[in-house]
N, C-alpha and C positions, 0 to 999 in steps of 0.2 A: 954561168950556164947560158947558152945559147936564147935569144930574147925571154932570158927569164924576166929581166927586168920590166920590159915590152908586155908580158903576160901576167906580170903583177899589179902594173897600172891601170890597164886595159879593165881586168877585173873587179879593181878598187872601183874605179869610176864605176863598173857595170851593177857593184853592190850597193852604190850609194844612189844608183838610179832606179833600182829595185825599192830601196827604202822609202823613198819618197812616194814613189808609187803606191806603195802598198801603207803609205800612210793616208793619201787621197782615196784609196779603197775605204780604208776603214773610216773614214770621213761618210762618205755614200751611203754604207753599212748606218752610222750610227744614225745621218740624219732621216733615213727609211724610217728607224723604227720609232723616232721620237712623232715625224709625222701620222704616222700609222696608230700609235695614242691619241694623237689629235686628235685623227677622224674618225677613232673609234668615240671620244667624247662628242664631238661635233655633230655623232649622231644620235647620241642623247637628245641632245640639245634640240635637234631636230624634230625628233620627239616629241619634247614639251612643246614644242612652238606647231606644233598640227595641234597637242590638246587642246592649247588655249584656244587657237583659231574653230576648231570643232564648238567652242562654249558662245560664241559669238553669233547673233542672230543677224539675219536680213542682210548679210553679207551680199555686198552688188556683183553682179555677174560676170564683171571685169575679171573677178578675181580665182573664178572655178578653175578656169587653166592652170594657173599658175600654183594657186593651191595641189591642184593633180600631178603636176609638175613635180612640185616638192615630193609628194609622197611616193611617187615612182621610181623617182632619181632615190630616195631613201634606200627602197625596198630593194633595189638593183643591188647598191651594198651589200645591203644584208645579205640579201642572194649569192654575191659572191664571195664574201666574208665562210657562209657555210659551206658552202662547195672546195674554197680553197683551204679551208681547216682540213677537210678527210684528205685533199689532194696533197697538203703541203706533208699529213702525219704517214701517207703511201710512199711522197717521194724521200724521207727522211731515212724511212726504215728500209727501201727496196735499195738506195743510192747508198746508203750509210753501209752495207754490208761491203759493197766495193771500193768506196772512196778511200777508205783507209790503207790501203794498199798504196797510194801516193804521197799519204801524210808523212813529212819529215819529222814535225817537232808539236809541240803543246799537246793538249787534251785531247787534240782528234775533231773527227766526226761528232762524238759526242756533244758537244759542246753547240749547235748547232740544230737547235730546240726549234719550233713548230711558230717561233712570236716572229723569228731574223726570217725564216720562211716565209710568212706571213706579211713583213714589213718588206720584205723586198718584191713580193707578189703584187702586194695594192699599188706597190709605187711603180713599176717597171709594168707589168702584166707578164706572163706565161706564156712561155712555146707547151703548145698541146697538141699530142696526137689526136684526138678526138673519142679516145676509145681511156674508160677508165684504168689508171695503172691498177687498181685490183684485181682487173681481167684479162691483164697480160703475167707473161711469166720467162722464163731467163733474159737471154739477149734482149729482148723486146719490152721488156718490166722496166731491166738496168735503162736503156735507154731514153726510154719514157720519162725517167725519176729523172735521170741528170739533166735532160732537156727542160724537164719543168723546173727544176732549182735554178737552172742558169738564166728562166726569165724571159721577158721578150725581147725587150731591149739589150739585158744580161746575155742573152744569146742571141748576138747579131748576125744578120744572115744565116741563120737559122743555122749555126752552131751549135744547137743549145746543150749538148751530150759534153764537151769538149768545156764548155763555160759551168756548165752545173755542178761537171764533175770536182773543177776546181772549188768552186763557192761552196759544195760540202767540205771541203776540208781549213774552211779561211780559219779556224783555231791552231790549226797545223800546217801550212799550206803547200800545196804538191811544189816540188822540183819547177824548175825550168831550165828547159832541154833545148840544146843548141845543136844547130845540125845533126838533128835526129836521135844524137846521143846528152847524155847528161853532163853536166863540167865536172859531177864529181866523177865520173868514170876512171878507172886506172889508166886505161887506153890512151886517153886524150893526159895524162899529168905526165908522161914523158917529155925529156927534152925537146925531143923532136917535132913534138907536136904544141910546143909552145907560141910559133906563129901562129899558127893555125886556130888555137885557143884565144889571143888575143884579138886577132880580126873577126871571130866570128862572136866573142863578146863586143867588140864595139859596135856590131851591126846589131846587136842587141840589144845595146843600150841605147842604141838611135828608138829603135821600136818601141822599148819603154817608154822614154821621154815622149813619143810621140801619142802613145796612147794615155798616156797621164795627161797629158792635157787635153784629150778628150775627156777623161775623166773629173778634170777641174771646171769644165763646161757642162757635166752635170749635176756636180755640185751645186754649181750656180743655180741650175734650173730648181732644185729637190728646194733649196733656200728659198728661191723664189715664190714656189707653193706652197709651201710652209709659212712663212709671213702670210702669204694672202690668205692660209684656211687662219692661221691665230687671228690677223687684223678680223675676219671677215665672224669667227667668233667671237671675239670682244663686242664688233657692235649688234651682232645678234642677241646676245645675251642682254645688253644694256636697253636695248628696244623692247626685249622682252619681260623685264623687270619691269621696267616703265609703262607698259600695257597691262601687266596683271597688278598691276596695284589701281587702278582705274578699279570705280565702283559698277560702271556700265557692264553690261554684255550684251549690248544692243546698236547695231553700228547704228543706227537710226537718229540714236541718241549722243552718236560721239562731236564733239565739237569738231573744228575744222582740222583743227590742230593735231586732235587723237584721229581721225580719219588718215591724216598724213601720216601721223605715229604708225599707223597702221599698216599702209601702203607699204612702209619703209621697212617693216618689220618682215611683211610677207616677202619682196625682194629681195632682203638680205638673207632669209634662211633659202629663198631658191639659189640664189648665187653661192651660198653652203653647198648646198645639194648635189650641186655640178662637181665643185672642186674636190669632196669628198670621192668623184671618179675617176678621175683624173688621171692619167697617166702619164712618164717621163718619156719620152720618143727618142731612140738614140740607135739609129743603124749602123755609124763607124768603125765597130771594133767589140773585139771580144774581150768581157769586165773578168778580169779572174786576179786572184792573188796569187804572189811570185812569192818564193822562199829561194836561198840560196845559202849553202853551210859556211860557217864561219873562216872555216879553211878553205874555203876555196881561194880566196887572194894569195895564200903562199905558194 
């Protein structure tokens, strides 16, 4: 058959560039939310290291900044921890009614719970209308939900309808459509249109590959802040063992040594406090996952 052959390869190559792709997504995906544990524990942690500090008298006045520091950068958390709970359980259910209508294969939508919300929220931030999705309604609802799922970063250049929509469905993951139409279409699997098929998948798969490795670039970065909230928790933690076992609660009375313990301990839960905010910056490219049917290569 006329470049059948030409449109068989074409699409291998464009499936196996999918693959990859969408294995560096779910890389993104899982280290979100491993971090997003972190800095939910990291704010325990936080926690405990204002009680102790609160139990300590004659604290010098070096340290009131930094102290306030710490519990502001906390509370900011918190603060957006509760706001993007009700935000992420609005756009779940407003986006989820439509997203499925793109899902090819697995569980769906469903599958695609308030935590991956959640974890992709802290770590990316939110495209927001400014107006809560509660108090919109059709066109304007839908929009609003897949714009906040797709994220800030997740929807670059403020895509974010176009990117959210897809990351509701990453259990299933919508189509990707080539020159306006989809590969699996009957239209395009004639002979005739087997050229046409193969050049507009290898342009395709240039895209892929190029956006995967933006995507490997934020891998890096997500690893990156991850190490530094675990490292920066391990010596939080060990500082703060090692100051509540001390018989004092009087800096007045701490040796030179526990004075420095101290010092050390307060800078390392403020340097917590920051990374706990933190967000991954990435305006390149729209994050979505690609699905493509098993038959499409023949």
């Amino acid at each position: 058959m006329l470049n059948s052959a030409y449109k068989k390869e074409a699409m291998a190559n464009y499936k196996k560039a999918v693959e990859e792709y969408n294995r560096s997504y779910k890389t993104i995906v899982d280290l979100s939310s491993v971090l997003y544990k972190k800095r939910l524990g990291a704010v325990e942690l936080i926690g405990e290291v204002e009680t102790y500090i609160n139990t300590i008298a004659n604290k010098p006045k070096q340290f009131e900044k930094t102290i306030s520091d710490i519990n502001v950068n906390r509370r900011e958390f918190e603060s957006e921890i509760q706001k993007l709970e009700i935000e992420s359980k609005e756009a779940i259910n407003v986006g989820g009614s439509v997203a499925g209508v793109g899902v090819l294969g697995g569980v769906g939508v469903a599958a695609f719970g308030p935590t991956i919300a959640m974890a992709v929220a802290t770590t990316f931030g939110t495209a927001s209308t400014g107006t809560a999705i509660s108090a919109l309604s059709g066109v304007a609802a839908t929009n609003a939900a897949l714009a906040w799922l797709g994220g800030g970063a997740l929807a670059a250049g403020g895509g974010g309808m176009a990117a959210g929509q897809a990351f509701l469905a990453l259990a299933g993951p919508v189509g990707w459509a080539i020159g306006g139409t989809a590969l699996v279409g009957a239209g395009l699997l004639l002979n005739s249109k087997n050229k046409k098929i193969a050049e507009e998948a290898e342009s395709k798969t240039k895209e892929v590959y190029r956006d995967r490795a933006i995507f490997e670039k934020m891998v890096v970065k997500i690893k990156q802040l991850l190490t530094q909230t675990i490292e920066c928790v391990k010596n939080t933690e060990s500082r703060l063992k090692n100051m509540v076992s001390k018989p004092s609660k009087d800096y007045n009375s701490f040796s030179d040594l526990e004075k420095a313990d101290f010092e050390s301990l307060v800078n390392n839960t403020e340097t917590l406090s920051k990374l706990i905010n933190e967000k991954i910056g990435n305006t390149e490219t729209h994050c979505k996952p690609i699905n493509i049917k098993s038959d499409d290569t023949k």
